[in-house]
PAKOLSE-272103 format. One record per residue: residue number from 0; z, y, x of N, C-alpha, C in turn; residue in one letter. Coordinates in Angstrom, 1 decimal. Atoms other than C-alpha are relative to their C-alpha. Layout:
N
nr,nw,nv,nu,caw,cav,cau,cw,cv,cu,rest
NUM,Z,Y,X,Z,Y,X,Z,Y,X,a
...
END
This chain:
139
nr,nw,nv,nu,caw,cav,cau,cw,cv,cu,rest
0,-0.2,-0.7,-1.3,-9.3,31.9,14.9,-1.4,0.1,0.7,x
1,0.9,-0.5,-1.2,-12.0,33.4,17.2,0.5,0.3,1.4,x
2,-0.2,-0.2,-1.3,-12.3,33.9,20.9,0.3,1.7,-0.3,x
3,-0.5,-1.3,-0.6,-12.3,37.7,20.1,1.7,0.6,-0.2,x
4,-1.5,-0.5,-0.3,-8.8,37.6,18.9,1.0,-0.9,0.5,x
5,-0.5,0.0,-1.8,-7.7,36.1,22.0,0.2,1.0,0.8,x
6,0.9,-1.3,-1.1,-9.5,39.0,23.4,1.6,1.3,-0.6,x
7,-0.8,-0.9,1.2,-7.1,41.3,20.6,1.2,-0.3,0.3,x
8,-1.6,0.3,-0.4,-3.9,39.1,21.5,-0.2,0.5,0.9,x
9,-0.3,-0.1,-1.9,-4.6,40.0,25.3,0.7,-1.3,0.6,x
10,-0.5,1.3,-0.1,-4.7,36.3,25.9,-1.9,0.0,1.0,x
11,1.3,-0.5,-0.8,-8.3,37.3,27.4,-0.4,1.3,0.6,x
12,0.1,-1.2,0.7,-9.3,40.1,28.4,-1.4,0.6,0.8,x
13,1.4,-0.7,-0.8,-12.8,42.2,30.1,0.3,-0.1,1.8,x
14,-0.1,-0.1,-1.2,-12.9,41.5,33.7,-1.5,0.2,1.0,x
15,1.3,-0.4,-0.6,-15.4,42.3,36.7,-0.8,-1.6,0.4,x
16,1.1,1.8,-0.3,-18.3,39.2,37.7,0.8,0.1,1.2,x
17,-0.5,0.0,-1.8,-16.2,38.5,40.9,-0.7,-1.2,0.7,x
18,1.4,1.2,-0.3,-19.4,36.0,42.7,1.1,-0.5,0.8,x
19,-0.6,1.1,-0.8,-17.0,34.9,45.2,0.7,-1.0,0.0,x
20,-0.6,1.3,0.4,-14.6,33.3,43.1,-0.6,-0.8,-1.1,x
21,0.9,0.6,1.0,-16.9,32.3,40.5,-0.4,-1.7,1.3,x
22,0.0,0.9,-0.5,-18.2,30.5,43.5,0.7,-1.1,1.0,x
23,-1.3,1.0,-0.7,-15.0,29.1,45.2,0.4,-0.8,-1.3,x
24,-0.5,0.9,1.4,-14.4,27.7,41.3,-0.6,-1.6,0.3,x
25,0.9,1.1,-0.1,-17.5,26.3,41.6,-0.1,-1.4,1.4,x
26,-0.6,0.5,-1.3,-16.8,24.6,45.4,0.7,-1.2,-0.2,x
27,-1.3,1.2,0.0,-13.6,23.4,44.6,0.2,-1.2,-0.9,x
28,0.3,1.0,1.0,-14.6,21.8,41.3,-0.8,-1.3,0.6,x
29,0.8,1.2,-0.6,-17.2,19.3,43.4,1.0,-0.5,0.9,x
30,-0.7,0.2,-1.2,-14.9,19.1,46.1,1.6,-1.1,-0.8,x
31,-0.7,0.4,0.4,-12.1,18.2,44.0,-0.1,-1.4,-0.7,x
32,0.8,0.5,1.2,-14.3,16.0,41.6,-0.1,-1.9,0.9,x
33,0.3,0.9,-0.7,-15.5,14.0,44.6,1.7,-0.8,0.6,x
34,-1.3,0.3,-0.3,-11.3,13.6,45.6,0.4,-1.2,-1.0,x
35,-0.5,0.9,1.1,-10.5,12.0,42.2,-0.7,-1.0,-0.3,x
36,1.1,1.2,0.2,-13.4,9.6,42.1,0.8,-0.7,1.1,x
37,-0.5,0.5,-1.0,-11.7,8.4,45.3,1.4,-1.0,-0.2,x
38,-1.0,0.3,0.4,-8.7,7.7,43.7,0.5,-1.2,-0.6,x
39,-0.3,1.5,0.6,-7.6,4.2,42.2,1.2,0.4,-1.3,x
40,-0.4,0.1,1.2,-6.7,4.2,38.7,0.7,-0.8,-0.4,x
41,-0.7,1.1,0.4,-3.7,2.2,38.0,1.8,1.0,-0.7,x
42,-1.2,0.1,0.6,0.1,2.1,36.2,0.4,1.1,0.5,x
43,-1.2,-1.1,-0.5,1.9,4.5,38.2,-1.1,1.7,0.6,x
44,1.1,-1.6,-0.6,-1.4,7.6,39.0,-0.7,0.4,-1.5,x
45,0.8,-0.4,1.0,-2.7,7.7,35.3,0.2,1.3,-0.4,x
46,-0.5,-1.5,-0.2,-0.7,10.9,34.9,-0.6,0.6,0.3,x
47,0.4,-0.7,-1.2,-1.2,12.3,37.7,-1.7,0.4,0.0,x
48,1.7,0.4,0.3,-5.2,11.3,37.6,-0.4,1.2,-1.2,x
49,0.4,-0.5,1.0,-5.6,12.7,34.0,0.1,1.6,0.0,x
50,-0.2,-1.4,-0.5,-3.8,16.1,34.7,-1.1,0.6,0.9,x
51,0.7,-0.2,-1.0,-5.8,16.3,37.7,-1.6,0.6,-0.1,x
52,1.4,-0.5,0.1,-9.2,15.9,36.2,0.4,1.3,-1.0,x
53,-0.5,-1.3,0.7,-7.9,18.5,33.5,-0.2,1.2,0.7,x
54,-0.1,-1.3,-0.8,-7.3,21.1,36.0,-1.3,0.5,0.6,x
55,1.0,-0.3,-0.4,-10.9,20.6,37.6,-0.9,0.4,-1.2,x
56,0.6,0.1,1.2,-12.2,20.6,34.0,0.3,1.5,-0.1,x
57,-0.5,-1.7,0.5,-10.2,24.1,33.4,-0.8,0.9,1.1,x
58,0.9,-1.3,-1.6,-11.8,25.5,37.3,-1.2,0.1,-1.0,x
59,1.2,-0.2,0.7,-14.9,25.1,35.6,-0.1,1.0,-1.2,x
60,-0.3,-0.5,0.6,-14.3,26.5,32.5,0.8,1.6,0.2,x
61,-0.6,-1.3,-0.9,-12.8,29.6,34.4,-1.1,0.3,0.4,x
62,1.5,-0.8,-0.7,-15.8,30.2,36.2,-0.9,0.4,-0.7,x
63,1.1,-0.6,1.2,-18.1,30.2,33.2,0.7,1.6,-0.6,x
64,-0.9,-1.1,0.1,-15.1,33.0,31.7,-0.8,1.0,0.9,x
65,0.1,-0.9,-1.2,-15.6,34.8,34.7,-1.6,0.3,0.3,x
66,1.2,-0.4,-0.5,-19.1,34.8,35.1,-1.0,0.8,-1.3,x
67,0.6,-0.7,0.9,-19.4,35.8,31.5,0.8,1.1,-0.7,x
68,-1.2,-1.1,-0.1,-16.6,38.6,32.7,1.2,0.4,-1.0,x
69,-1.8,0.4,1.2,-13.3,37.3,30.8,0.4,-0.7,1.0,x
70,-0.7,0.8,-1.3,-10.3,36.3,33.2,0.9,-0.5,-2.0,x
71,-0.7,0.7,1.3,-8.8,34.0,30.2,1.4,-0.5,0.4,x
72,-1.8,0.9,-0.6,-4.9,33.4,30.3,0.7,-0.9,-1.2,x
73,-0.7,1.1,1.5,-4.6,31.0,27.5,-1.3,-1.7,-0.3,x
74,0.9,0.9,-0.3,-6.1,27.5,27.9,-1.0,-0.1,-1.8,x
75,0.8,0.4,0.8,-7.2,27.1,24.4,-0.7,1.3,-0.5,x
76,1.1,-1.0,0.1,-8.8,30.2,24.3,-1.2,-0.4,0.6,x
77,1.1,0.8,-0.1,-11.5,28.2,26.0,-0.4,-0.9,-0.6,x
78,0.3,1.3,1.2,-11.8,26.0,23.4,-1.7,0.8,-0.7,x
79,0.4,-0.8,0.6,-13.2,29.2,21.6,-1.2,0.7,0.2,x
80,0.9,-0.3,-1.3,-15.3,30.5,24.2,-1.1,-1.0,-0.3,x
81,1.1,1.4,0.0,-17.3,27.2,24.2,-0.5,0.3,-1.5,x
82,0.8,0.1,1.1,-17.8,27.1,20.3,-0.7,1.8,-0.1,x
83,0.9,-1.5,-0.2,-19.2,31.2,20.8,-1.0,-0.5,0.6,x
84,1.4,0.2,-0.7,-21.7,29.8,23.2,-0.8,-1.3,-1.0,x
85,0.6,1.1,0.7,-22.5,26.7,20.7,0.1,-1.2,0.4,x
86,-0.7,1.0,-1.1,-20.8,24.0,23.1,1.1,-0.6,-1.0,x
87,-1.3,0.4,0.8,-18.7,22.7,19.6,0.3,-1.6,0.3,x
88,0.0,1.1,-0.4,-19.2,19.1,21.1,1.0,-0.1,1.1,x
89,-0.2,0.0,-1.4,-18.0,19.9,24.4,1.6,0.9,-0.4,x
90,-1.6,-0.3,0.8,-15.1,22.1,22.4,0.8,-0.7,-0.6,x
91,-0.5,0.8,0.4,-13.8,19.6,20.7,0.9,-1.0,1.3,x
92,-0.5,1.0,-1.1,-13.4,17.2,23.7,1.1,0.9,1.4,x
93,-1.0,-0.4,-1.1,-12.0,19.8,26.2,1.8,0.5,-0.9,x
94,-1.8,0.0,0.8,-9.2,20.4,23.2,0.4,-1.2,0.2,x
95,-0.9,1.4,-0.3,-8.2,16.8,23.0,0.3,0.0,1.8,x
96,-0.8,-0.3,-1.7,-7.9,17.1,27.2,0.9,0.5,0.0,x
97,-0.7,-1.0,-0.3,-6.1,20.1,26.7,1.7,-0.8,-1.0,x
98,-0.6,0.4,1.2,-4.1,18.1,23.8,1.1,-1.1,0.8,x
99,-0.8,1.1,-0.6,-3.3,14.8,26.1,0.8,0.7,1.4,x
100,-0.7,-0.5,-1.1,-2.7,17.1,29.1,1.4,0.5,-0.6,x
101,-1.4,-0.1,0.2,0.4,18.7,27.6,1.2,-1.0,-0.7,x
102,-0.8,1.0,0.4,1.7,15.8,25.9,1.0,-0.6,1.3,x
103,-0.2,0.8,-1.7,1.9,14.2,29.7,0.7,1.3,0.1,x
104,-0.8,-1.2,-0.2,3.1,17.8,30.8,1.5,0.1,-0.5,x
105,-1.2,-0.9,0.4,5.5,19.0,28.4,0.9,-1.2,-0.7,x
106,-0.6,0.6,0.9,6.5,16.0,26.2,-0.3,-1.5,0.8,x
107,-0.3,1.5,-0.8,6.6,12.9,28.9,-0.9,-1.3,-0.1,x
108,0.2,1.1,0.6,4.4,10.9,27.3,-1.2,-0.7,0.9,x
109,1.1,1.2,-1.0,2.2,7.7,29.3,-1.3,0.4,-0.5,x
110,0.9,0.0,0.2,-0.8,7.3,29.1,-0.8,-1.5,1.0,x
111,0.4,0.5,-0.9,-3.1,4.5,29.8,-1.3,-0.6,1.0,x
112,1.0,0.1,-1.1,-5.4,2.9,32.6,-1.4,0.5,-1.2,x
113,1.4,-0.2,0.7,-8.2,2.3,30.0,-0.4,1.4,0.0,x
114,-0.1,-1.4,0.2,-7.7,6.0,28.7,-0.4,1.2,0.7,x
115,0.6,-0.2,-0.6,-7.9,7.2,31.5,-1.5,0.1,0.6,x
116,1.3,0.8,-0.5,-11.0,5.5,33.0,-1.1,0.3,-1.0,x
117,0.9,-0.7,0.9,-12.9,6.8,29.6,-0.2,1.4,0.0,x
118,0.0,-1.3,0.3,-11.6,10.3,29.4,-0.4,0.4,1.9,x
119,0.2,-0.4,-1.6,-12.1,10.3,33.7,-1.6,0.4,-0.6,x
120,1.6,-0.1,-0.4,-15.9,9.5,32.9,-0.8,1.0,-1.1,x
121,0.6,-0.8,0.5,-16.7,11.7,29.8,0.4,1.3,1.0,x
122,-0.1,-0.9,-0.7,-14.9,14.6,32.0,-0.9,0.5,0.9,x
123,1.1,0.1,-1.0,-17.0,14.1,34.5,-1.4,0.9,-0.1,x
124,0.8,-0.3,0.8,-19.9,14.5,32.5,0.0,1.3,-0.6,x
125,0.0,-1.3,0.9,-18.8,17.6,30.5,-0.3,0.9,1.2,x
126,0.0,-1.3,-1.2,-18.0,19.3,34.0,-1.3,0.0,0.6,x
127,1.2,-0.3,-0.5,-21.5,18.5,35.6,-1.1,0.9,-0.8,x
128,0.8,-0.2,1.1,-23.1,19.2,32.1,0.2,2.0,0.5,x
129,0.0,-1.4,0.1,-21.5,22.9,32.1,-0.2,0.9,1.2,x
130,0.6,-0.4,-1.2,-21.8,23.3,35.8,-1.5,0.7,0.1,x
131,1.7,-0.4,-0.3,-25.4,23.1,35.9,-0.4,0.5,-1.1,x
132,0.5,-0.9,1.2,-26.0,24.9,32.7,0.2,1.1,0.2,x
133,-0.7,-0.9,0.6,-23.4,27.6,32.8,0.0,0.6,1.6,x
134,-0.6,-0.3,-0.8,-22.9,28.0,36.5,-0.9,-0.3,1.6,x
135,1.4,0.5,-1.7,-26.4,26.8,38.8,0.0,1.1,0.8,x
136,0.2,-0.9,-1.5,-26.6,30.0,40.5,0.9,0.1,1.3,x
137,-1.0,-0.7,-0.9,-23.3,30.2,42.2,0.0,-1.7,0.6,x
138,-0.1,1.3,-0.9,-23.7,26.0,43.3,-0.7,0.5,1.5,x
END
């Protein structure tokens, strides 16, 4: 599979640079980023937590889309996206996100503190990494 037949399913598809929400992506990603740092990682928020960073992980990954004029409606179509740009490190790890996020989502399953607290801090990392690579002008 390739990103372009994502593009072919219409699971992606040509969209305009829209700078304002590229840069509200970008905003709400720090904004959000700095929220969940805040947060206390324990038994009963690890869910919640992991989902959470996930979603800031996806803003990001939307803005790059968008700024490289694709509105993407299929998460692992970003998978795809990333190994096109040469990001197969950073593709790999936002699949397993995408992998534990639906497990928690669709199929109930825990998850825990440690887990968390690893996958919080590589997240982290990936989102700053692709930020400031993928997305410095609109910070």
């Amino acid at each position: 599979m390739s990103f372009e037949d994502f593009i072919k399913n219409k699971k992606v598809r040509k969209a305009e640079k829209d700078v304002s929400l590229i840069s509200a992506l970008v905003s709400t990603s720090i904004n959000d980023l700095e929220f969940l740092d805040k947060l206390i990682i324990d038994k009963i928020s690890t869910r919640k937590i992991m989902c959470n960073y996930y979603g800031v992980l996806r803003s990001v990954l939307e803005g790059i889309a968008l700024a490289e004029g694709y509105k993407v409606y299929s998460h692992e179509a970003v998978t795809y996206l990333l190994k096109e740009k040469h990001e197969f490190v950073i593709a790999d790890k936002f699949d397993r996100f995408r992998k534990i996020r639906n497990n928690i989502n669709y199929y109930g399953e825990d998850i825990s503190v440690v887990e968390v607290e690893e996958n919080s801090e590589q997240r982290k990392k990936v989102m700053i990494e692709l930020r400031n690579k993928y997305l410095g002008e609109f910070l």
